[in-house]
C-alpha positions in Angstrom: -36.3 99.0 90.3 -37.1 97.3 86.7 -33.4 95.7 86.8 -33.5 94.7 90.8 -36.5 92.3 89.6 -34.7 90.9 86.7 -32.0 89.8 88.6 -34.1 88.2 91.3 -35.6 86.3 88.9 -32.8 85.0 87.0 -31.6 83.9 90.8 -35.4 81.8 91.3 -34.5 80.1 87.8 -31.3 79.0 88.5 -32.0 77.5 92.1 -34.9 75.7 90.4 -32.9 74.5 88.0 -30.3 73.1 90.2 -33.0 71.0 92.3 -34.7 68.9 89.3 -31.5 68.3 87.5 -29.6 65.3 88.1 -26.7 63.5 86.2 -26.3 59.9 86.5 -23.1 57.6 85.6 -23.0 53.9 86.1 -19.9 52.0 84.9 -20.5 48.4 84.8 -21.6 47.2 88.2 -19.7 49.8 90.2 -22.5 52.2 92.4 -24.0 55.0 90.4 -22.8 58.6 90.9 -25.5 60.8 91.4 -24.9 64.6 91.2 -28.3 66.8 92.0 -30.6 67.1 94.8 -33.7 65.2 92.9 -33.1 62.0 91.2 -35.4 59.0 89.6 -33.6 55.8 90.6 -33.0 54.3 87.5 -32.4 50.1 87.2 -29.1 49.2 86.3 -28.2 47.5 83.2 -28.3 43.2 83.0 -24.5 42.3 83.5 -23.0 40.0 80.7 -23.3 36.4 81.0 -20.1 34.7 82.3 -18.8 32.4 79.4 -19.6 34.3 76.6 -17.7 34.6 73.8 -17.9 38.0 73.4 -15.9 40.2 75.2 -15.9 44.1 74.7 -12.8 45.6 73.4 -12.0 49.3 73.8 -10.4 49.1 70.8 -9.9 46.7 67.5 -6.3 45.5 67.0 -4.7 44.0 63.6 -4.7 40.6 63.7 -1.7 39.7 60.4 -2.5 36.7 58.4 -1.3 33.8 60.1 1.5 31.5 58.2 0.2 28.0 56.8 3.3 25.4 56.0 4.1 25.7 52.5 2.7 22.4 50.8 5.3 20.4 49.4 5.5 20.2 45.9 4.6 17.2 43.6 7.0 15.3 42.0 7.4 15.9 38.5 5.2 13.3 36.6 7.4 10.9 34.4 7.0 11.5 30.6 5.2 8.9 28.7 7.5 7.0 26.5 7.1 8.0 23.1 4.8 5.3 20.7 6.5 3.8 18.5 5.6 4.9 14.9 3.7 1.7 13.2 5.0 0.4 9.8 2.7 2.0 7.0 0.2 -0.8 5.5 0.6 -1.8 2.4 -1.6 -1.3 -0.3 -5.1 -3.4 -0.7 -7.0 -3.0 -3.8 -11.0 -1.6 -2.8 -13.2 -4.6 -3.4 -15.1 -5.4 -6.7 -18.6 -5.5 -5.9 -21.3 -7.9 -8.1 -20.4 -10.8 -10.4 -17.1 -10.1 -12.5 -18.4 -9.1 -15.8 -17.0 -11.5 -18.8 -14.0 -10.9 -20.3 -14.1 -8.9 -23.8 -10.9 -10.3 -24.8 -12.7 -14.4 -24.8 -12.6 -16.7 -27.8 -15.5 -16.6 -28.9 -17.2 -19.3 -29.9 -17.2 -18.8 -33.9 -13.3 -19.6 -33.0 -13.7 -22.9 -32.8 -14.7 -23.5 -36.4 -11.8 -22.2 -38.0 -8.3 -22.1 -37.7 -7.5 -18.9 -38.6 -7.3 -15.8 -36.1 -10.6 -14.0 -38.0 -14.1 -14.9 -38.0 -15.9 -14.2 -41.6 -19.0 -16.0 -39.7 -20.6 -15.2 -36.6 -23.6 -16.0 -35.0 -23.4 -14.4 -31.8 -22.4 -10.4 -33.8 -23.9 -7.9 -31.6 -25.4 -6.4 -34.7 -27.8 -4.3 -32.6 -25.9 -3.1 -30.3 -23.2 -2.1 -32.3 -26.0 0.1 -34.6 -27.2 1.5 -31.3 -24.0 3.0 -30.2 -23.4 4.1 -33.8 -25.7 6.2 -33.5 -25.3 7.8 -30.4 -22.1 8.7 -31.4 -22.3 9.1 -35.1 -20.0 12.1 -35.5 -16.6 10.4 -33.7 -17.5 7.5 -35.7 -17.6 8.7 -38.6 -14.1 10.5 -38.2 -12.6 7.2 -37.1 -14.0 5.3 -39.8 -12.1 4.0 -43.1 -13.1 1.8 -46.1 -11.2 0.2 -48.7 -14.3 -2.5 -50.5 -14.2 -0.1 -53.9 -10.6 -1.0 -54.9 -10.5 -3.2 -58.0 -9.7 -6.1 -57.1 -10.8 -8.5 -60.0 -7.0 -9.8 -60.6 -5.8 -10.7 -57.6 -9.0 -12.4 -56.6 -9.6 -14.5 -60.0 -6.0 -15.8 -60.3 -5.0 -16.8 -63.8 -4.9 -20.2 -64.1 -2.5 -20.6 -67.2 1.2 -19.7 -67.7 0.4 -17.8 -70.4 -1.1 -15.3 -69.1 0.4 -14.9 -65.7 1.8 -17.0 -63.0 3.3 -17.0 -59.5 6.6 -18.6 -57.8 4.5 -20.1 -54.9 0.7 -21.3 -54.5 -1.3 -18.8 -52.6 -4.8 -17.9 -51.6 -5.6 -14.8 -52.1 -9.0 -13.0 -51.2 -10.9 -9.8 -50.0 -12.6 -10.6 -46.8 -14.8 -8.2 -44.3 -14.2 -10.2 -40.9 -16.4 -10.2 -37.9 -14.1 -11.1 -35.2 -10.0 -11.3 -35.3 -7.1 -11.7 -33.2 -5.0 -8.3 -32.9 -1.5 -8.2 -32.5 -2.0 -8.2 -28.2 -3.1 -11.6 -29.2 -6.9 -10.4 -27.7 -10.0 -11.1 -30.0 -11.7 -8.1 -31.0 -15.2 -7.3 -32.7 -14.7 -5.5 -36.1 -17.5 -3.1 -36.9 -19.1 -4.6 -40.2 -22.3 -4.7 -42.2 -23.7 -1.5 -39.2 -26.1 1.3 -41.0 -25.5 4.4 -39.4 -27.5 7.6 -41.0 -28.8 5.9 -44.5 -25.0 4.5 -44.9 -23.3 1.0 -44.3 -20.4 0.4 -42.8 -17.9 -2.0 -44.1 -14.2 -2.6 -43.6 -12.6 -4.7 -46.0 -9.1 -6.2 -46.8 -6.9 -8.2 -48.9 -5.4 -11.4 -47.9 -3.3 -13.6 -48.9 -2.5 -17.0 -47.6 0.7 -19.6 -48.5 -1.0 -23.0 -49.5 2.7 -24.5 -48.8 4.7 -22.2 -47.1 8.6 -23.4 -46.5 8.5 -25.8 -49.5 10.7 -25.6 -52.5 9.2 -22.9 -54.9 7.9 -25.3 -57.2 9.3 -23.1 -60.3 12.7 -22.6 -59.7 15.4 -24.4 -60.7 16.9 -27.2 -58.4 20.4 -25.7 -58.6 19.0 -23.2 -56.2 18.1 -23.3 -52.6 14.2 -21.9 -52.6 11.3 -22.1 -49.8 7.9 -20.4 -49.8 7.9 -17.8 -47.3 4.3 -16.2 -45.8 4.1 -12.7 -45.6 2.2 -10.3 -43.1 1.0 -6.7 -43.4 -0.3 -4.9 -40.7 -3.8 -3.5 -41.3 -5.6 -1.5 -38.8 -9.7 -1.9 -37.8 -12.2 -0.2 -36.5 -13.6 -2.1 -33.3 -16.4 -2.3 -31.0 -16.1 -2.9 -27.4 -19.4 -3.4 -25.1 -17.8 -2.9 -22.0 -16.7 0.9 -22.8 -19.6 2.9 -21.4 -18.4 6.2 -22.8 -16.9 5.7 -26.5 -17.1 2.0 -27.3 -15.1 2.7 -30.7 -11.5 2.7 -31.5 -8.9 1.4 -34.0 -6.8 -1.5 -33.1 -3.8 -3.0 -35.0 -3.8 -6.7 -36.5 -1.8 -8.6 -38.2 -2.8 -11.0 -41.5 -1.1 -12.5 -44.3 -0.8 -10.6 -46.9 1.2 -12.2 -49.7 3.2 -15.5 -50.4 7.2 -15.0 -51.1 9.8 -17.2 -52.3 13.0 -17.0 -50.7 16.5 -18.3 -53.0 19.6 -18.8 -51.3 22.7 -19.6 -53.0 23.8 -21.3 -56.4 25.4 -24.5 -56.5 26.3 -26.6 -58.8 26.0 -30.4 -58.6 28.6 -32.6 -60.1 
């Protein structure tokens, strides 16, 4: 009895069932197909506007990269010519800037009252300046520095005057002199460093001269029978000088040249008939 009602039942649900379901398929704007005894009418969807761009695809296909003309290439620019190399310059000294400083190597002007290549007199001898730089640099002048006033010199100063006691084949002037100013052998006057105290102690540089009073006469004492002439002779004596355009050492020794005695020169014996 139990299982004749269950199976009525299930036969109710099923007839229900098949009354209020309904399936519905539209495609596009075909009519709709309708399965079931009980449908809702439903509205059908807004066709697509005509002229659109968009059109639907079932499927996507590969579209392949489409093939652009191969550019042409550019021509090969021309190379430059190559610059010629310029010739070097030659050589321009850098400008001197400010006046030209005087020249250490000018006469001075205690030249022009003698006519010898020294100066015993000068009124224009740095005598301060000299000292100054003496004594900034005392110890390198000191080694350069060379005296020779203690040698006796009585004799060949005070020539004897008589025969008898001593005499000489040609006049000369002989003397011990501390110059001032002299030529050296570059032919360049130079300041000699003289009379300059430096640490309680004077400097002085003196030498011996000695000066033809005729030179290339006959040598008055020599017989006529033979050729003779008074010949000057030179020695070359070296000096300490000052120069006040050396900012660093303004001291050195430079060479001169002065007489230093009076010769006489005999050529040959003849005989006079």
């Amino acid at each position: 009895m139990a299982i004749r009602f269950l199976v009525w039942l299930g036969v109710v649900v099923v007839v229900l069932g098949e009354q209020t379901s309904h399936v519905r398929i539209s495609y596009g704007s075909t009519p709709t197909v309708q399965q079931g005894s009980s449908t809702t009418p439903h509205s059908p969807p807004p066709p697509h506007p005509q002229g659109s761009s968009y059109s639907q695809q079932s499927s996507y296909s590969y579209t392949p990269r489409p093939n652009y003309p191969q550019q042409s290439s550019y021509p090969q620019q021309s190379s430059y010519p190559q610059q010629s190399s310029y010739p070097p310059e030659s050589y321009r000294p850098s400008p001197s800037y400010g006046p030209p400083q005087p020249s250490y190597s000018a006469e001075p002007a205690c030249a022009a009252e003698t006519t010898k290549p020294w100066c015993l007199k000068d009124d224009e001898y740095p005598t301060y300046e000299i000292q100054h730089e003496a004594e900034q640099h005392a110890d390198n002048l000191l080694t350069l520095y060379a005296d020779v006033a203690d040698l006796n010199t009585a004799l060949s100063v005070y020539r004897p005057k008589t025969l008898d006691e001593e005499t000489y084949l040609c006049p000369s002037d002989t003397a011990y002199v501390r110059p001032l100013r002299a030529v050296n052998t570059e032919g360049k006057w130079r300041i000699i460093v003289n009379g300059i105290k430096i640490h309680y102690q004077i400097l002085t540089q003196t030498t011996r001269i000695e000066e033809c009073l005729n030179p290339g006469y006959t040598c008055p004492l020599v017989p006529e029978c033979y050729k003779s002439k008074c010949l000057q002779k030179s020695i070359y004596h070296h000096f300490l000088v000052y120069d006040p355009y050396d900012q660093y050492f303004p001291f050195a020794i430079e060479t001169f040249k002065l007489p230093a005695s009076c010769a006489c020169l005999l050529g040959a014996y003849t005989i006079d008939h």
